[in-house]
N, C-alpha and C positions, 0 to 999 in steps of 0.2 A: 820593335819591342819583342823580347822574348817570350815567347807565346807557353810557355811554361814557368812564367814568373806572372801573369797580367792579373792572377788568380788566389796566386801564392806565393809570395813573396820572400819564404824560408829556404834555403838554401838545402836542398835534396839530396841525401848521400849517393854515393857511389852505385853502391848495390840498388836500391831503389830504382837510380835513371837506367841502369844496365838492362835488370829484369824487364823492365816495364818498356823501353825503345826496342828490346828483339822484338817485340808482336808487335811494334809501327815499323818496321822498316827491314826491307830484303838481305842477304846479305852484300848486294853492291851500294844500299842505300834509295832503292827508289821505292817507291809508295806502293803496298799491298792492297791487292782490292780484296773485296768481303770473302769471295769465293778462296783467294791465295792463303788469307786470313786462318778463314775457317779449315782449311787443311791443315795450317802451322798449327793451329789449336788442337788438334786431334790428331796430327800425328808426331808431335811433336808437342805433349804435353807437360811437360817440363817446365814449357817455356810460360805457356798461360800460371802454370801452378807458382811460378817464380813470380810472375804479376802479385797473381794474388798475395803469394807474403809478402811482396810490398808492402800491401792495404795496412795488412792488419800489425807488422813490423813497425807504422808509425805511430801507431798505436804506443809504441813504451822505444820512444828513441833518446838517446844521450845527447843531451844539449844540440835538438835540431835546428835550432835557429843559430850557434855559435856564429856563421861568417857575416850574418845578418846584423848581429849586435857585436860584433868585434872580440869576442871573448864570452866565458862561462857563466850562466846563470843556475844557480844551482834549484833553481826552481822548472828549468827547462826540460822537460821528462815526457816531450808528449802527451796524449791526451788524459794523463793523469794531471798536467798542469791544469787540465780545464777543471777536473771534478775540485782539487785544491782550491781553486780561486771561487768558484761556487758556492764551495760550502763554510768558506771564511768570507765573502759578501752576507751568509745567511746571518743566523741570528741562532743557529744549534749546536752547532760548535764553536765552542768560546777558546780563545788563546789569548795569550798576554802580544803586543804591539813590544819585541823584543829584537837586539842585533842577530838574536838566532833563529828567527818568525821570519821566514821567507814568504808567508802569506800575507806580509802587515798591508802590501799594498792593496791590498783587495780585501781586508780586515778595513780599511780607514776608506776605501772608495776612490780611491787616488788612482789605481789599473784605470777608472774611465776615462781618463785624458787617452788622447787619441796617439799621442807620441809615447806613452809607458810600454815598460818590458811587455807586462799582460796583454796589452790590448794588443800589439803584433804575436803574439805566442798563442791568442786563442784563436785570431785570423788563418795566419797560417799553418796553425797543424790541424783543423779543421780541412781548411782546404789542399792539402796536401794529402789528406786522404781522400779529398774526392780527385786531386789530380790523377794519383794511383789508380782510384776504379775505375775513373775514365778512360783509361791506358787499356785496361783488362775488358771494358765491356765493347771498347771499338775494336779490337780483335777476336770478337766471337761477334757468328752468324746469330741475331738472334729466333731465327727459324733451325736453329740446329736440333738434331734426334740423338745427338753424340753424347750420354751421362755426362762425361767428365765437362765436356764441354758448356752442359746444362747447370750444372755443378759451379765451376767456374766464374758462368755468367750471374750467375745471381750472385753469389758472392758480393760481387763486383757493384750489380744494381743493390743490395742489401744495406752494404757498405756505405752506398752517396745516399741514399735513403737516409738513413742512419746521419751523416754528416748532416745533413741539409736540415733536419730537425731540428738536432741541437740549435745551428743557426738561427734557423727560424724564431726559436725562444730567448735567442741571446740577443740578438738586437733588433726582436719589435715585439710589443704586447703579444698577450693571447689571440689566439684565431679569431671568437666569434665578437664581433663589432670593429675589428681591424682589420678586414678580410681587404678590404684597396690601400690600405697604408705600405710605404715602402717598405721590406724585407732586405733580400740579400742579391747580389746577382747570380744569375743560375748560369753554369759553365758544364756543360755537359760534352759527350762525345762528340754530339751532332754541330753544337756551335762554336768550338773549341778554337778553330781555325779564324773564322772571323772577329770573335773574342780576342785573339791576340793582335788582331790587324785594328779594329774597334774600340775594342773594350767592350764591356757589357755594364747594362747601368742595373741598379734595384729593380727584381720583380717585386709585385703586389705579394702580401701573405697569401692572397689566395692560391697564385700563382704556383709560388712556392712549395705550398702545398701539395698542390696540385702532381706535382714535380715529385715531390715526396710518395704518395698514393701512387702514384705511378710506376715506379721504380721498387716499391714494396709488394703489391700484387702483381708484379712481372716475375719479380723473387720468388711469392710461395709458389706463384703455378710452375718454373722450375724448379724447387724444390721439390714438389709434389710429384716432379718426374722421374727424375734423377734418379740413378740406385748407384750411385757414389755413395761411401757410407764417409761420416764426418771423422774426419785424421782426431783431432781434437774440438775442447771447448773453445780454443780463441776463433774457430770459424763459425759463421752461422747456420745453423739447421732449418729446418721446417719448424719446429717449434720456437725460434726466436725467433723465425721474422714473422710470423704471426704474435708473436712476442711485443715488436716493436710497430708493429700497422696498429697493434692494441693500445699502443700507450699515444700514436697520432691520430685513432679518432676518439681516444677519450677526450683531447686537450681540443679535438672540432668539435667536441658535443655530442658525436656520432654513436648513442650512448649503448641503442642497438648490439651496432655493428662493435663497438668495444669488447661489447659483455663476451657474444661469438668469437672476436677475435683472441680474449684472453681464455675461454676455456677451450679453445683448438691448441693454444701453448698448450694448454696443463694436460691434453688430451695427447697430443703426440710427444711430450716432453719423457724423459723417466727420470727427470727429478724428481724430488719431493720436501717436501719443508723437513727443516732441521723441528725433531721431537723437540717436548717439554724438558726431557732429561738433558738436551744437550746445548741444547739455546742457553744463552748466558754462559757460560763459558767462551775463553776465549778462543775463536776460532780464524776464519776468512784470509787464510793465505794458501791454499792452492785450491786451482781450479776443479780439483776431482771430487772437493767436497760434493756433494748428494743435493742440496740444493741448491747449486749453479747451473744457470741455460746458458751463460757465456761469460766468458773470460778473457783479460791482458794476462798472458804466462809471460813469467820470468825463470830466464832460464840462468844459471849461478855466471854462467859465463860472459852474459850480455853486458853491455857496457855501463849499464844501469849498475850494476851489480861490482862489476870492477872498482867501481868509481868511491863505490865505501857508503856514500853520504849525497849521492844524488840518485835519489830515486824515492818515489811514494812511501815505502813503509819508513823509510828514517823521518821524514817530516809527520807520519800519521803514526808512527807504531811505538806506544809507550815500553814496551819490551825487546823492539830492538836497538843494535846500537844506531845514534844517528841525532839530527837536530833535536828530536822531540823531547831527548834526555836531558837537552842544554836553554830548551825554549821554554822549559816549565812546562810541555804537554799539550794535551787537548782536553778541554773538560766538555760536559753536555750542559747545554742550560739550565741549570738550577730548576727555574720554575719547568720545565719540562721535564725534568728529570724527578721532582715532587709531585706530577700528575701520572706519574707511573704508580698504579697498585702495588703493595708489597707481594703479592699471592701472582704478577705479572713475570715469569721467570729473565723476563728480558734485563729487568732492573740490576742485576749483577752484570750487565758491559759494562758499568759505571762503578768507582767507589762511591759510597754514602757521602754524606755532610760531615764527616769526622774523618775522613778520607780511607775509609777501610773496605771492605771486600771482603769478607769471612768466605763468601764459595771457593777463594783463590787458596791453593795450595799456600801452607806454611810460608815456605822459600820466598811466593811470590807474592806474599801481602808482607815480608819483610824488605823486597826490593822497594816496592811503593813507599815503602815510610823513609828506607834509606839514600831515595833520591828526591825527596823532599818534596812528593806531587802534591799538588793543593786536591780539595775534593772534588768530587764527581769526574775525576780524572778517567779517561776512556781507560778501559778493561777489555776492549771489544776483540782488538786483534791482535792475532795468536804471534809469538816469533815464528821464523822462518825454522819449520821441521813440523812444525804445530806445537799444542798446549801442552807441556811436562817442564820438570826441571830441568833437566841437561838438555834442554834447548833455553833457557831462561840467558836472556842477555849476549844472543849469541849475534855476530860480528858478518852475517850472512845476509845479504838482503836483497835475497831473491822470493818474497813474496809475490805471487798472484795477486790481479783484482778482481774484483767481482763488479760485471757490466750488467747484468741482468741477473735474478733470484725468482726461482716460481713463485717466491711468497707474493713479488710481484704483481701477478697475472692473478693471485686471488684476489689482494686487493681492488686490480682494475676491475675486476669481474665482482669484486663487492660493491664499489662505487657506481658502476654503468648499471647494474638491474636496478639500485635503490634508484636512482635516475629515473631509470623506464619504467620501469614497476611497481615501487615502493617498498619493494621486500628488504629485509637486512638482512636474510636467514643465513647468506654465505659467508658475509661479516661474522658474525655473532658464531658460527660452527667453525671456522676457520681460527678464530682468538682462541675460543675458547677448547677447543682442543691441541692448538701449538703453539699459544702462549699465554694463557691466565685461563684457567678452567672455573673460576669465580663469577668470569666478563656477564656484566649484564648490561645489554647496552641501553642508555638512559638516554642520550642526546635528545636535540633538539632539532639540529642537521644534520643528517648524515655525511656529507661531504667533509665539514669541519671534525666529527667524527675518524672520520677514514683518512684525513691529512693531519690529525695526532698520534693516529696508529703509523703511519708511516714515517713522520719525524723522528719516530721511535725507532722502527724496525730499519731505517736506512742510514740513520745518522753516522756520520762520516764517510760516506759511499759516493758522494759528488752527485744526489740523484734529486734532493729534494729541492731545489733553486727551481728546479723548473714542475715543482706543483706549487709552488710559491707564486709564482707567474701565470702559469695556467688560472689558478685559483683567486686569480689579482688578488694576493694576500700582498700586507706591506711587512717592513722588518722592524720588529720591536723588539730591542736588545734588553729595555727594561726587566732588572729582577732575572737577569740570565746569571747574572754573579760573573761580567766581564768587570777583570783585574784595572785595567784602564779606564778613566774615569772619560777620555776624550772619544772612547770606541760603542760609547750608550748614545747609541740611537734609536732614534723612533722616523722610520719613513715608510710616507703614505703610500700606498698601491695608487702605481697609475706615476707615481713620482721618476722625471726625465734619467735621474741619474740610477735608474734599476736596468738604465739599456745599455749595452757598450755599444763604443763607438767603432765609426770604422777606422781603420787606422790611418795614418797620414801619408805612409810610404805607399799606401793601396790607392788615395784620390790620387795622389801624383803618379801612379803608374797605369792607373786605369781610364784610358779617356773620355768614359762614358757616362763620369761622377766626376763631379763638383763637389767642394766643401760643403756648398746648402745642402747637397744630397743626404750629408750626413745624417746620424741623428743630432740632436740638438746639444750645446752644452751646457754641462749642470753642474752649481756647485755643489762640493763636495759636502756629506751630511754634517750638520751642528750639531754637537752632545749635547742630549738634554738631561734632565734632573733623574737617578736614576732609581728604583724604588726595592727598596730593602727587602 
C-alpha cells in the first residue's frame, strides 16, 4: 500500500511531492537520520522552506483531487472547499439549491454519504496538509537551537495542530462528554511508517486531542524562540498559534487557559479590529488588512485565479465576476439579520428587506438592483483591489481569505472569563467600541450571547459550523428566508447526520477500519413547515 495514500487519498501535485521527498531522502535515495536531517535543514534551508510552502500551498490548490474523481469539480479549491461546505450545512448563510450552487450538496446534506465529491474533498485536503507537515517536522531535530530551523518546525507542528482540530469537530461531537468516543486516525511523523504497513484505526477524542495540545504548545515554545521574523500572513506567528490553542481549549472547556491563551494573541499580535468607521463596508480580500493574524493569499497568477471561476470569491463574492452572479448570491438569515440593531455598524454587510444598501456607493447599490439580488444579499466582500468603483465587477479573482481575525481572540476571551468569572466587561467594551456604541448587554446567557455576536461578525468565513458543534446548537433554517421550500430545516443537536462520514475509498485503503468503525448513517434532513 502506498504509504502516502493510507491517510490521504488526494492525488498530491508535483511540486508538493518534490519539496517535501528532498528532506526524506539523500541524494542516492537512502534514509537520513535526524542528525543528516538536521544539517540539510540548516544548511540547506531552502529545502525545509520548500516543505513548508507545501503546507500551506494546499491550503488554496486547483482541483486537488482532479485524478481522484476523474475530472473537474469546480467546487474543488482546497481548504476553502471545507469553509464552503460548512457554512452552507449551517443555517446563516442562505442560497438558493440552483445548477449554479455548487454548495447545494452540503445546502441539502447529501456531502454525508460517504461516497460524495464532499465527503472525499474534506478528507483528503485535510489530510494532505497534515501529510505535508509531517514531511517537514520529520526532517528537523526537534532539539535544534538553529531560528530557521525552529521556525520551520513549528510551522510544520502548527499546521497538523490546526489540521487535526478541524477534524476533530468534523466527525465527532464536542470534547467534553465524548472524550472516549471514536475521532479520527492520528498519522503523525512517528508512526507514519507502520500506518502505511497497518493502517491506523480511530483515536479517542481525547486522544486526539491530546495530539492537538501537543503539537500546539511545541509550536508556541518555538515560536517564542525563533527570531525568524514571519515572510507573511499565510504562515503562523506566535500570535496565531496562541490564537488557535485558544480557540482548542475553549471548545475542552479549558476556560482558564482559553481566556490566557486569547489575550497572548491580542498581546503579541499587531493587529487590531477594523474601527466603527470601516466595519460595514465592504472589505476582506487581502491579507494586509489590519485586522488579520492569518491568511490563504492569492496570488493573480495561481491557478485558482487562471481558472476564471474556480476559486472562493466567485462562489462567495457578490461583486465579483463568477457563480455568485448566476446563483442568485448569498443572503444572511433574515431572522439573524433583523436581531442586528440598526446603530450595529456591522448591518450594512447585508442589503436590507427591500434589498438596498444606502452606505454603498451610487454605482454599487445600482449593480445590486441590476443583477437582480433578492434581499439581505451579502455586501461583506470587497472585489479583488478592494471597495471603489473602478474595481466594481472586475474579472480578477485573486482575493485573500481570512483564517483567523483578532476580533476572534476577543471574543474567546469574552466567552472564557464570562465562563470562569462571570464578568462580561470585555464583551460589552469590545461591541461597544468596534461595533454598536448603543450595545447594552441584556442576555440571559452569555455564551448564546457571544455565538450571536459571532454569527454576525464571521458569517460567511467557514468559521461558525464549529461553534455550532462546540456549542451542540442544532440547525434551524426556520424564518432564515431560504428561497427553497425542501432546504427548511430544523435538526436537533446531537442529530447523527451533523457528522461526516469517513469516506469509502479511506475504509477500503485503510486496514485498520472497518465500515462499523464508521460513523453511523443518517438520513438526509426532512423539510419542515417553515415560519414567515
Amino acid at each position: 500500500m502506498n504509504s502516502k495514500h493510507i491517510f490521504a487519498l488526494a492525488a498530491v501535485s508535483s511540486i508538493a511531492f518534490t519539496a517535501c521527498e528532498d528532506l526524506d531522502t539523500l541524494p542516492l535515495g537512502s534514509t537520513i537520520t535526524t542528525e543528516q536531517k538536521e544539517e540539510i535543514a540548516e544548511n540547506l534551508p531552502e529545502r525545509a522552506e520548500a516543505g513548508v510552502t507545501a503546507i500551506f500551498a494546499q491550503f488554496t490548490q486547483y482541483a486537488p483531487n482532479y485524478t481522484t474523481f476523474g475530472g473537474l469539480r469546480h467546487n474543488d479549491i482546497g481548504y476553502p472547499t471545507i469553509m464552503m461546505a460548512t457554512d452552507a450545512n449551517g443555517m446563516d448563510v442562505v442560497m438558493e439549491n440552483n445548477g449554479y450552487n455548487w454548495a447545494g450538496s452540503s445546502l441539502d446534506y447529501s456531502d454525508r454519504s460517504n461516497t460524495s465529491y464532499e465527503s472525499q474533498m474534506v478528507w483528503n485536503d485535510i489530510y494532505q496538509i497534515i501529510f505535508n507537515a509531517n514531511n517537514v517536522i520529520a526532517s528537523i531535530d526537534p532539539a535544534t537551537e538553529n531560528s530557521d530551523s525552529q521556525f520551520f518546525l513549528a510551522q510544520g507542528l502548527a499546521a497538523r495542530g490546526f489540521a487535526y482540530f478541524n477534524l476533530a469537530q468534523l466527525y465527532q461531537f464536542t470534547y467534553k462528554g465524548n472524550e472516549q468516543k471514536p475521532c479520527v486516525p492520528i498519522i503523525t511523523d512517528k508512526n507514519s511508517n507502520e500506518a502505511a504497513l497497518n493502517g491506523a484505526p480511530r483515536a479517542t477524542v481525547e486522544e486526539t486531542y491530546n495530539q492537538i495540545l501537543s503539537d500546539l504548545n511545541t509550536a508556541i515554545d518555538l515560536l517564542s524562540k525563533t527570531e525568524k521574523p514571519i515572510p507573511d500572513k499565510r504562515y503562523i506567528d506566535l500570535s496565531t498559534a496562541y490564537g488557535l490553542r485558544a480557540r482548542v481549549n475553549l471548545t475542552m472547556q479549558n476556560y482558564s487557559e482559553a481566556a490566557a491563551d486569547a489575550t497572548s494573541a491580542i498581546d503579541n499580535s499587531d493587529a487590531k479590529p477594523s474601527s466603527l468607521e470601516t466595519t460595514g463596508l465592504p472589505s476582506f480580500w487581502d491579507a494586509s488588512e489590519s485586522n488579520w493574524m492569518w491568511g490563504i493569499i492569492v496570488a493573480e497568477t495561481d491557478d485558482v485565479v487562471s481558472s476564471g471561476i474556480v476559486n472562493w470569491i466567485s462562489h462567495n463574492g457578490t461583486f465579483n465576476y463568477g457563480y455568485c452572479w448566476y446563483s442568485g448570491g448569498h443572503q444572511i438569515n433574515k431572522a439573524l439579520y433583523n436581531a442586528i440593531p440598526d446603530t450595529d455598524v456591522r448591518k450594512s454587510w447585508w442589503t436590507n428587506g427591500e434589498g438596498k444598501n444606502e452606505r454603498l456607493s451610487a454605482l454599487y447599490q445600482q449593480f445590486l438592483v441590476a443583477y437582480g439580488y433578492r434581499p439581505y444579499t451579502s455586501c461583506k466582500f470587497a472585489p479583488h483591489g478592494g471597495y471603489s468603483d473602478s474595481n466594481l465587477e472586475t474579472d480578477v479573482n485573486a482575493n485573500d481569505m481570512p483564517l483567523m481575525r483578532i476580533e476572534e481572540m476577543y471574543y474567546i476571551k469574552a466567552e472564557a472569563e464570562a465562563m470562569a468569572t462571570g464578568s462580561t466587561a470585555t464583551l460589552v467594551d469590545f461591541i461597544k467600541q468596534y461595533r454598536n456604541p448603543s450595545y447594552v448587554y441584556t442576555a440571559s446567557n452569555v455564551q448564546d450571547e457571544i455565538y450571536l455576536q459571532k454569527r454576525i461578525e464571521f458569517w460567511g468565513e467557514g468559521l461558525i459550523w464549529y461553534d455550532t458543534m462546540r456549542l451542540n446548537k442544532g440547525v434551524d433554517r426556520r424564518g432564515a428566508g431560504y428561497p427553497n421550500s425542501t432546504m427548511v430545516y430544523n435538526i436537533p443537536s446531537g442529530d447523527p447526520i451533523l457528522l461526516w462520514r469517513i469516506p469509502e475509498s479511506e475504509i477500503q485503503a485503510n486496514p485498520a477500519l472497518e465500515e462499523s468503525d464508521n460513523n453511523p448513517v443518517a438520513p438526509t434532513p426532512s423539510p419542515v413547515e417553515d415560519i414567515k
